[in-house]
N, C-alpha and C positions, 0 to 999 in steps of 0.2 A: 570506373571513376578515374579519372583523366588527372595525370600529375605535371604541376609548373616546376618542369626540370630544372630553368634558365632563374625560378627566384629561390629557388632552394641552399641555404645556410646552414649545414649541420648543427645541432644546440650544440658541440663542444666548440665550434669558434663564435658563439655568443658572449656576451659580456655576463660575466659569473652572476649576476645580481637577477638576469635575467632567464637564466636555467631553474628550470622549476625545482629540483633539487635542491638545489644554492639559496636560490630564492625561500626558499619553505624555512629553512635552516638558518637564512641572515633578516627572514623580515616576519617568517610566524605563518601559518598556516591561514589566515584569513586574508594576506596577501594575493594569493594565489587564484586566477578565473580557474571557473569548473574545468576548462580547456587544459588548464595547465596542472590540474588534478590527476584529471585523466590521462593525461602525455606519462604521468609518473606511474601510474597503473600500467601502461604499454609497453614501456619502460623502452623499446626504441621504433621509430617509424620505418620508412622500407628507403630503398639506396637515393629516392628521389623526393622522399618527404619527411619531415621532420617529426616527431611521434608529435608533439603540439600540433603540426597543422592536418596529423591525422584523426586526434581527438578534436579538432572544428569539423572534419566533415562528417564524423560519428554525428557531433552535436546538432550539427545543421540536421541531420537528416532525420531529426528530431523535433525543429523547431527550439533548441537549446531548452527543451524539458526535460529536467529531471525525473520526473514520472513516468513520461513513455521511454526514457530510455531504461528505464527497471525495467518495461514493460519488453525488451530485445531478447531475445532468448540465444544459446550461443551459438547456435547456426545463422539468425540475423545478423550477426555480427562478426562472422567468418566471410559475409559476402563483401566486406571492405577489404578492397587491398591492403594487403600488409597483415591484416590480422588473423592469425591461425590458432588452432583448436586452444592454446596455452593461454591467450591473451584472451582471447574471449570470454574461457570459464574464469582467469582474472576479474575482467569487468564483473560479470554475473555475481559474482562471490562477494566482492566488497560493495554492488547496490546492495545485496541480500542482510548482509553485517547492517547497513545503513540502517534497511527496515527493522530489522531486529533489535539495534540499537533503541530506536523511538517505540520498540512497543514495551522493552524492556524498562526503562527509564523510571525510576523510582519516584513516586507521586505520593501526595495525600490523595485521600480518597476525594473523589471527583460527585460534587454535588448534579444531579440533573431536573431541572426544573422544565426543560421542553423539550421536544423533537430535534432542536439541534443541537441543546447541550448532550444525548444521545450519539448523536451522528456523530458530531466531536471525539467524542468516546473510543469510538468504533473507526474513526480514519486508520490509526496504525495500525490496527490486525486487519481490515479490507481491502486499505487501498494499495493497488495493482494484483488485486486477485482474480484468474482467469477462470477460475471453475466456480459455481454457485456454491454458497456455503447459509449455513442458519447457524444464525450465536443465538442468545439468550444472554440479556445483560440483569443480575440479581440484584437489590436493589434493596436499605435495611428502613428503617420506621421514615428515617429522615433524608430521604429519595439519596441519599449517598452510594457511591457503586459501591456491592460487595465484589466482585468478582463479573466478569464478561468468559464464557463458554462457548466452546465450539460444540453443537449439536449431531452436524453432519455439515456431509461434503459433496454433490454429486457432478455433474457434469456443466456444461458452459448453458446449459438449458435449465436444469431444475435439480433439487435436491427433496430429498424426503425427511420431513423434521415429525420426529417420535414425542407426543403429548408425555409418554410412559419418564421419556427421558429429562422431556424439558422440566415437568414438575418434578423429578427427583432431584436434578440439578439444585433446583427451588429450596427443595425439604433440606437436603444434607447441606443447604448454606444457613437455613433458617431464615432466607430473605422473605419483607415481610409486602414486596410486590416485585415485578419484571416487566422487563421488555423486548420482545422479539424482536431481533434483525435477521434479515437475508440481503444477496447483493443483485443484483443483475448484470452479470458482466457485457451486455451487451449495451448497456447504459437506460436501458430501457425505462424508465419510472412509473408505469402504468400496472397497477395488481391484477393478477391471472385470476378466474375465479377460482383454481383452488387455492391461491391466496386468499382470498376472502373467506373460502369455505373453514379453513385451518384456521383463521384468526378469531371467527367466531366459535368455532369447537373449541379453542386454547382459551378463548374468554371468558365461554361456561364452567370448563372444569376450573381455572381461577377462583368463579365465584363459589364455586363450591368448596374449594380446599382454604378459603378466605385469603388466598394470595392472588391478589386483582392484577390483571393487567394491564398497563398501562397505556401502552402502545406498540404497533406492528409497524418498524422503519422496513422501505425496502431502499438498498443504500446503492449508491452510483458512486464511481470516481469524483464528479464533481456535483450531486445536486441529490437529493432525499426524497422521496415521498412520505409524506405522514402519515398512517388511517385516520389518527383522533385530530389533525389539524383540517384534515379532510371530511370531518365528519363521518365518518366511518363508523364509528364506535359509538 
C-alpha cells in the first residue's frame, strides 16, 4: 500500500481543533468521523502517513463499513502498513467492547409479534458471527422475550441443536412458547433438509410438552428466512 510522502502533515502541526484527541475533548465525541476514531485507537501512523489517513485506508478497504471491519481479524489488519500485532489486537478489542456494548444494553422486555421483530432480537448476539450457532429465543403468555440462549456452536458449516436441551432451556424459564434461531455465516438463506428435518421434530415434541413453537429464523448479517412466513409450518 503505497504512501503520499509529498502530502504528508504530521497531526502534531495540525490546528489543535483538528487532532482527533483535541477535537474529542473541545467538540464531544459525536464530532469525530469513524476515521478520526480510529486514528485515536492507532494512536500513531508510520513515518510517511498520518494515523488518520492510516485509518481511511483501513476504512476504504472496507467500503467504510463498520461491520465488515469487526469482521478483520488481527492478522487482516497486520497486512497494513504501519500496523503491528499491538494495534491490531487494539482495533479487535474495542469493535468487540462495541458488540458487547449493544447486546448488553439494558431493555424492557422486547414484545415479538413476527419474524422480524425476532430477527431484530437476535442482530446483537449474531451479527458478525463466523461459526454456525443455534439460540433459542423463550418467550412468556404475551409473546414478550424471556430470555435468548445459546444452544450450540459448531463450525462455519453446521452445528448440532439438542431437542433434550432446547426444551429444558423452555421448562427451567417456564416460557410459555419459542422460537428457534440459527445463522448461516456464509449468508446463505435457503434451509438444509436437516433443517427442516429438526424443526419439524422441535415442533412435535412442542406440541406435546404444550410449549408450541413458533418459528424457525435462519438469520444472515443482512436478510432472514422465515419457515412460518414461508409456509413451512
Amino acid at each position: 500500500m503505497a504512501d503520499n510522502v509529498s502530502s504528508y502533515t504530521p497531526i502534531h502541526q495540525w490546528a489543535e481543533d483538528d487532532r482527533p484527541r483535541e477535537k474529542l475533548l473541545l467538540k464531544g465525541k459525536a464530532a469525530l468521523s469513524d476515521a478520526e476514531h480510529l486514528a485515536i485507537l492507532l494512536g500513531s501512523g508510520t513515518v510517511s502517513v498520518s494515523a488518520v489517513d492510516l485509518a481511511k485506508q483501513i476504512l476504504a478497504s472496507v467500503n467504510h463499513n463498520l461491520h465488515e471491519l469487526a469482521k478483520l481479524s488481527v492478522k487482516d489488519l497486520m497486512k497494513f502498513r504501519g500496523i503491528g500485532e499491538a494495534k491490531a489486537i487494539t482495533i479487535v478489542s474495542a469493535l468487540e467492547l462495541g458488540r458487547r456494548r449493544k447486546e448488553s444494553e439494558p431493555q424492557k422486555r422486547e414484545k415479538v409479534l413476527s419474524a422480524t421483530d425476532a430477527y431484530e432480537v437476535m442482530r446483537p448476539y449474531l451479527l458478525d458471527a463466523h461459526r454456525e450457532e443455534f439460540w433459542v429465543m423463550l418467550l412468556n403468555r404475551n409473546n414478550e422475550v424471556i430470555k435468548v440462549e445459546k444452544i450450540s456452536e459448531g463450525g462455519v458449516a453446521g452445528t448440532i441443536a439438542d431437542p433434550k436441551l432446547i426444551f429444558k432451556a423452555a421448562l427451567d424459564r417456564l416460557a410459555s412458547a419459542l422460537i428457534l434461531i440459527h445463522n448461516h455465516p456464509s449468508g446463505n438463506l435457503k434451509p438444509s433438509s436437516q433443517d427442516l428435518q429438526l424443526t419439524q421434530k422441535l415442533k412435535e415434541a412442542g406440541k406435546f410438552l404444550e410449549i408450541p413453537v413458533l418459528d424457525h429464523i435462519i438469520f444472515t448479517d443482512h436478510s432472514f428466512f422465515s419457515f412460518i412466513n414461508e409456509g413451512i409450518f
